[in-house]
DRENTORKOL-3810 file (N, C-alpha, C; in nm, 4 decimals):
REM DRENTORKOL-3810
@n.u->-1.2081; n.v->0.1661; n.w->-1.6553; ca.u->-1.1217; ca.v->0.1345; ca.w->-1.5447; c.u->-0.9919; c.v->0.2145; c.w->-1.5575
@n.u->-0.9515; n.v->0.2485; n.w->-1.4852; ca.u->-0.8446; ca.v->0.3713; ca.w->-1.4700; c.u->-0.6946; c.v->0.2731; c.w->-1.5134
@n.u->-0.6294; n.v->0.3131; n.w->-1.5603; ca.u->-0.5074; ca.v->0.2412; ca.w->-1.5740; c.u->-0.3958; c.v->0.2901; c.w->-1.4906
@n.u->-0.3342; n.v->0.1818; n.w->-1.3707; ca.u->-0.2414; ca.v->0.2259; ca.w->-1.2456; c.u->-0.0895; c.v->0.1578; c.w->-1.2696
@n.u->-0.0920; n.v->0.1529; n.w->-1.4220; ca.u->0.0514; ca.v->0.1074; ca.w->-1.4378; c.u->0.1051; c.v->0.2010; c.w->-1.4935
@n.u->0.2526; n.v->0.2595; n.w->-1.3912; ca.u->0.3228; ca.v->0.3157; ca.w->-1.4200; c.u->0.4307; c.v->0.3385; c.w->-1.5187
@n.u->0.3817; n.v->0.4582; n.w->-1.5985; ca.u->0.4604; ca.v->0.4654; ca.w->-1.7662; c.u->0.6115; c.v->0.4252; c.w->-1.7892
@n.u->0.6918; n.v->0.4613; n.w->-1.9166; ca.u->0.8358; ca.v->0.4570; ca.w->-1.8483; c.u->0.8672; c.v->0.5785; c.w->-1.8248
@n.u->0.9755; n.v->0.5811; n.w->-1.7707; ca.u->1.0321; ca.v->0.7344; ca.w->-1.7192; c.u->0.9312; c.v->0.7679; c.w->-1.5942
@n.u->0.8665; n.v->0.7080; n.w->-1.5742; ca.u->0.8056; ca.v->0.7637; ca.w->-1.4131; c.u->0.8175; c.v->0.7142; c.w->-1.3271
@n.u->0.8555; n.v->0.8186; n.w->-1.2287; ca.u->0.8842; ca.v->0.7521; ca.w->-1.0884; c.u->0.7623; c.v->0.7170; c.w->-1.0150
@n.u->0.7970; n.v->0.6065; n.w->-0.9309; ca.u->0.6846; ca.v->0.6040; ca.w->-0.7796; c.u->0.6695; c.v->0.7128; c.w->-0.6965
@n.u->0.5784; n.v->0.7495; n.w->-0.6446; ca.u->0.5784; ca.v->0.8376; ca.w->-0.5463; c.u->0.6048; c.v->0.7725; c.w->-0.4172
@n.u->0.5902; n.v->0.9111; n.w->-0.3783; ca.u->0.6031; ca.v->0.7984; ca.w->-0.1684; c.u->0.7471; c.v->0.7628; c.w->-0.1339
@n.u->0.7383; n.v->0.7242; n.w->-0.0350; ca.u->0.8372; ca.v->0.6214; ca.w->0.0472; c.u->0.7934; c.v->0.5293; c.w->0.0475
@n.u->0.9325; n.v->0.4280; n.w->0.0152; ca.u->0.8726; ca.v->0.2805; ca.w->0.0817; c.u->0.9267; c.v->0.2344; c.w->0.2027
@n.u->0.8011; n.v->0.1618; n.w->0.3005; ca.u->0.8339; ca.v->0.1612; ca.w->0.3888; c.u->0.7698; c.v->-0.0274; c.w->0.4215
@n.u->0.9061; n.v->0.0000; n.w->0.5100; ca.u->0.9336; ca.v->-0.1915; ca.w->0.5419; c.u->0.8744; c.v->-0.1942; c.w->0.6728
@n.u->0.8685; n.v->-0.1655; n.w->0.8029; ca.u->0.8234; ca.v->-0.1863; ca.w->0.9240; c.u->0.6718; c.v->-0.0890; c.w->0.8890
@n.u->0.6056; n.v->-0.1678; n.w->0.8731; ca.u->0.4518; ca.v->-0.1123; ca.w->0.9271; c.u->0.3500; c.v->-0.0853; c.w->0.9801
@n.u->0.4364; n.v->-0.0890; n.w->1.1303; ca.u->0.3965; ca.v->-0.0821; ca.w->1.2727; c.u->0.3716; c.v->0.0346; c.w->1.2736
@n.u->0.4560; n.v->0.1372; n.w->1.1536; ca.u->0.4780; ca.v->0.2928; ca.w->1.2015; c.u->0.3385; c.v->0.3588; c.w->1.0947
@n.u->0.2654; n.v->0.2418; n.w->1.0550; ca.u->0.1476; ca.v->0.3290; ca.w->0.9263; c.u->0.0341; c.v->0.3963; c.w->0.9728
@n.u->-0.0478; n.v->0.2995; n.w->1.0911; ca.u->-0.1492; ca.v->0.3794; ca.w->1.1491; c.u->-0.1945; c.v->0.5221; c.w->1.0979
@n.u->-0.3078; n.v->0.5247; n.w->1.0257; ca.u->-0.3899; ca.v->0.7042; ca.w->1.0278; c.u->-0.2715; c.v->0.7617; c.w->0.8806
@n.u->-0.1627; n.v->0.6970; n.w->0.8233; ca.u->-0.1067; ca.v->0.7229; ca.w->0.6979; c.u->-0.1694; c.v->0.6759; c.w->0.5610
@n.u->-0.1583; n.v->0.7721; n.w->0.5096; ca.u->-0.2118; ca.v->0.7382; ca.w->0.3631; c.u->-0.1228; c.v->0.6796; c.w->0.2909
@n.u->-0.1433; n.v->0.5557; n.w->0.2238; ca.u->-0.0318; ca.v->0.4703; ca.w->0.1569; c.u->-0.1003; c.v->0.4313; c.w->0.0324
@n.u->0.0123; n.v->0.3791; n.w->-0.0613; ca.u->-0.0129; ca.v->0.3037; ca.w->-0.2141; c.u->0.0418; c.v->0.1711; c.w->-0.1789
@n.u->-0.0257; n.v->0.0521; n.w->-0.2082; ca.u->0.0370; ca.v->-0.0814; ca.w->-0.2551; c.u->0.0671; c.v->-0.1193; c.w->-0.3799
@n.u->0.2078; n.v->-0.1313; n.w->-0.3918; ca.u->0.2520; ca.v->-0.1764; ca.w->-0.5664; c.u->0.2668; c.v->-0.3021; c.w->-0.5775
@n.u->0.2575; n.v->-0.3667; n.w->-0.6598; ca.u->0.3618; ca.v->-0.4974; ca.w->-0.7171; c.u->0.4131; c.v->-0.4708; c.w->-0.8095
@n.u->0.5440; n.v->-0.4811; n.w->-0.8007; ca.u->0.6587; ca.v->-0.4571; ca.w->-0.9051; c.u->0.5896; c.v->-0.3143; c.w->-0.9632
@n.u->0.5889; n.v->-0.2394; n.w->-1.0982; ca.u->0.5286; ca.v->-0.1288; ca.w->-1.1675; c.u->0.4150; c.v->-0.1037; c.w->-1.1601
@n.u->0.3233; n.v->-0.1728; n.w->-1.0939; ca.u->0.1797; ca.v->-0.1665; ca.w->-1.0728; c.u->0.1108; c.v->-0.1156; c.w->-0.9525
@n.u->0.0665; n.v->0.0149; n.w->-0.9501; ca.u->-0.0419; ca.v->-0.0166; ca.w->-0.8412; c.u->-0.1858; c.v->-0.0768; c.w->-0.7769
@n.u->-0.1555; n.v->-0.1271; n.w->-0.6940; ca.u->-0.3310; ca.v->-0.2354; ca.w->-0.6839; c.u->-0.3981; c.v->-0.1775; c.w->-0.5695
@n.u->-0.3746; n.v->-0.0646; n.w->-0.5097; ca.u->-0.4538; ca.v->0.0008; ca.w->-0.3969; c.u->-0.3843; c.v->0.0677; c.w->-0.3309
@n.u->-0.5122; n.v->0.1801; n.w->-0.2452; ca.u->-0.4589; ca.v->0.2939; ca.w->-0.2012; c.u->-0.5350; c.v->0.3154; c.w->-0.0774
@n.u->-0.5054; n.v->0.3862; n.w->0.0262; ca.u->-0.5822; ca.v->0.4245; ca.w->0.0945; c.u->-0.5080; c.v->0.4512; c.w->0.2413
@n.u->-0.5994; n.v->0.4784; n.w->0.3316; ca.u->-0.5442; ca.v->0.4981; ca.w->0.5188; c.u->-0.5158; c.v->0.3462; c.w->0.5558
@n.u->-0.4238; n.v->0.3606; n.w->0.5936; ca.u->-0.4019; ca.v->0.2581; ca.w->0.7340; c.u->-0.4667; c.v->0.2989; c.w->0.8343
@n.u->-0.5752; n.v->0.1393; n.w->0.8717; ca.u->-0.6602; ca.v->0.2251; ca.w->0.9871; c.u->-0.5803; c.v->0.1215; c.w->1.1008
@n.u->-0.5429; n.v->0.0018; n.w->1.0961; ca.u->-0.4361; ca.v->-0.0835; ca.w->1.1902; c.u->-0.3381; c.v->-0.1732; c.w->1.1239
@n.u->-0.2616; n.v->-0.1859; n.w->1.1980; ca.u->-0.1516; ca.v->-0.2959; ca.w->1.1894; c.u->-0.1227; c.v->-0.4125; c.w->1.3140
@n.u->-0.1102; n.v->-0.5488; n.w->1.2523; ca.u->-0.0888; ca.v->-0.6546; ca.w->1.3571; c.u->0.0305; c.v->-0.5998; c.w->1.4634
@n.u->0.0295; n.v->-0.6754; n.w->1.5449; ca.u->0.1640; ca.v->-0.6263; ca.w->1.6283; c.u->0.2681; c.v->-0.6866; c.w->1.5772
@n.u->0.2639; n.v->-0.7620; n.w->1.4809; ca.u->0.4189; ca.v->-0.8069; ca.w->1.4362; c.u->0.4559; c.v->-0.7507; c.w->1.3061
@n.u->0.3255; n.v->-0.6234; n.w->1.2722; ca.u->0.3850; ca.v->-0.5631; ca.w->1.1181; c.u->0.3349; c.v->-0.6462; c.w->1.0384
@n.u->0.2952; n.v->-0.7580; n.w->1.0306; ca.u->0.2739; ca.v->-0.8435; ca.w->0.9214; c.u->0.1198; c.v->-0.8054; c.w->0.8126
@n.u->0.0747; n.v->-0.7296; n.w->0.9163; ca.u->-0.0793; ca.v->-0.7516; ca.w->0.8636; c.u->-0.1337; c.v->-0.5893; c.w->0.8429
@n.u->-0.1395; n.v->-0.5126; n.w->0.7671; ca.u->-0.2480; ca.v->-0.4095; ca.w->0.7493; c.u->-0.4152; c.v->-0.4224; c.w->0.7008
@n.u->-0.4708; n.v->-0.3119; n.w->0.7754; ca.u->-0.6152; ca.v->-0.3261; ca.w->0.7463; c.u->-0.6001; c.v->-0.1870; c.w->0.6508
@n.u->-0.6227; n.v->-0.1895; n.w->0.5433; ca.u->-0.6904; ca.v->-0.0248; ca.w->0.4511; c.u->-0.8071; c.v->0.0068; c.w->0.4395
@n.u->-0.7892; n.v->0.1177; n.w->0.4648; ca.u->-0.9564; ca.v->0.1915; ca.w->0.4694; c.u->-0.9866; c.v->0.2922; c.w->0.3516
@n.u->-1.0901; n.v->0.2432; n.w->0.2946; ca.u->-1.0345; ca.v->0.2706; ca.w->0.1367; c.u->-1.2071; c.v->0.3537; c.w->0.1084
@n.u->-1.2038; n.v->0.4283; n.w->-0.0233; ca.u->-1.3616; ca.v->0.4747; ca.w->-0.0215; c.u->-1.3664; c.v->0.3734; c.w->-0.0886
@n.u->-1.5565; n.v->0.4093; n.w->-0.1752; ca.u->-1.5570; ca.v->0.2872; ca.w->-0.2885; c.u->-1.6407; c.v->0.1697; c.w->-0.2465
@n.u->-1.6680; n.v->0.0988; n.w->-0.3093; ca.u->-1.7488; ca.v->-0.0051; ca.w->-0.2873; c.u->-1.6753; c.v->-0.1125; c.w->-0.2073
@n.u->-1.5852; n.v->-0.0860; n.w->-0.2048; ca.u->-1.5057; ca.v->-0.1910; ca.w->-0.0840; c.u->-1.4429; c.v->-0.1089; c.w->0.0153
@n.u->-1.4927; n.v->-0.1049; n.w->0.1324; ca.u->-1.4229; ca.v->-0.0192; ca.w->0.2370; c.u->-1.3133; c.v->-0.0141; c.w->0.3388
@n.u->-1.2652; n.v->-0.1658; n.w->0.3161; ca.u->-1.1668; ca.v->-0.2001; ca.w->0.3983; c.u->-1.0796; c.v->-0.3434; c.w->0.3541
@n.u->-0.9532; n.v->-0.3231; n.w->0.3612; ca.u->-0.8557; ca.v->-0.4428; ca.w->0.2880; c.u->-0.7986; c.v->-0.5038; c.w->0.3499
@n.u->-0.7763; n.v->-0.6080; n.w->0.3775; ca.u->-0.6264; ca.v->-0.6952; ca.w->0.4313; c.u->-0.5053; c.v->-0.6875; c.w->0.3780
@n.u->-0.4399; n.v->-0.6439; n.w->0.3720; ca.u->-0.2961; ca.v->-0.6688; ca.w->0.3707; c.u->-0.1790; c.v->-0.7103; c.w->0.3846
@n.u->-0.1559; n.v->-0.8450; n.w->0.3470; ca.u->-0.0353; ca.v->-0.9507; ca.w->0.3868; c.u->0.0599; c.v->-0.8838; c.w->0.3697
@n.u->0.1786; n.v->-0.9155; n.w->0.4541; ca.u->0.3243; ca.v->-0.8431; ca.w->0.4137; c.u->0.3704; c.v->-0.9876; c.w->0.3261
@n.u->0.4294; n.v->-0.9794; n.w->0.2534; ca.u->0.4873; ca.v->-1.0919; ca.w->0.1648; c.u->0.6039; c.v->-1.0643; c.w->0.0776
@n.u->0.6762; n.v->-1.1454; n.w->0.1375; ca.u->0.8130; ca.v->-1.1125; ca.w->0.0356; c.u->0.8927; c.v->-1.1956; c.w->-0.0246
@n.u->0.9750; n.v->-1.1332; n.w->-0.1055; ca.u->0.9777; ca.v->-1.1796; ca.w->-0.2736; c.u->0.8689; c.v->-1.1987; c.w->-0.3567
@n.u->0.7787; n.v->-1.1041; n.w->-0.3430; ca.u->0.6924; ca.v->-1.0830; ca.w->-0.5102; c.u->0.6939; c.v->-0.9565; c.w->-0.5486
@n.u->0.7337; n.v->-0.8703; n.w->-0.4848; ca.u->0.7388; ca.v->-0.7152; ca.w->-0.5576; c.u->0.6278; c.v->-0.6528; c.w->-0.5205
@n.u->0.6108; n.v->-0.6575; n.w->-0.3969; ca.u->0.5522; ca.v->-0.6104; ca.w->-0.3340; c.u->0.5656; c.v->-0.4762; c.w->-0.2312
@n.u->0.5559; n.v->-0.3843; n.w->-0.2202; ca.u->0.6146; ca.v->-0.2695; ca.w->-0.2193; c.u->0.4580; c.v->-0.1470; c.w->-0.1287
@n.u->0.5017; n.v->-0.1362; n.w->0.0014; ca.u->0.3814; ca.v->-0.0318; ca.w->0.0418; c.u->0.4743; c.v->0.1285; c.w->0.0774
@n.u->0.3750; n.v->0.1647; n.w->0.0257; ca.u->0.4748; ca.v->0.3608; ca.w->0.0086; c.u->0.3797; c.v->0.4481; c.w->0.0588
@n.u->0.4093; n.v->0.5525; n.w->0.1419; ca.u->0.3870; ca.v->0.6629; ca.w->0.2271; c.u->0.3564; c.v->0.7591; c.w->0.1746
@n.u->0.2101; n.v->0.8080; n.w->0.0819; ca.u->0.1984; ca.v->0.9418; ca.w->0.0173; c.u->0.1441; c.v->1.0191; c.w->0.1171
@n.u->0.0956; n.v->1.0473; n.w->0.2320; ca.u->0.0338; ca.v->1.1253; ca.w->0.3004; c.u->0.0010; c.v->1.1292; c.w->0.4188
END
């Protein structure tokens, strides 16, 4: 299993981005706090931002995505 926790001295990549109305067809990372737990396209977003769907390869092809805050939760813009 690949290890997605970020060393010290390394930065995150990406932007993080708070309104995610604007993700659609963007390639993004989901962190919590130093950790990443998934990656992939935004294929939609609820109309209130709250909700992403990821479209991911892999044996699981598609994610839900709660917006939730205060846990260190963090979605960033690589592509």
């Amino acid at each position: 299993m690949k290890d997605f926790t970020r060393g010290p001295g390394e930065s995150m990549p990406g932007k993080i981005v708070s309104d995610w109305r604007q993700l659609p067809g963007r390639v993004v990372q989901v962190w919590h706090y130093d950790q990443l737990v998934d990656e992939g396209s935004v294929e939609t977003v609820s109309v209130d931002g709250g909700i992403l769907w990821l479209e991911q390869t892999g044996p699981i092809e598609r994610r839900m995505v709660v917006k939730e805050l205060g846990i260190g939760q963090q979605v960033r813009v690589i592509g």
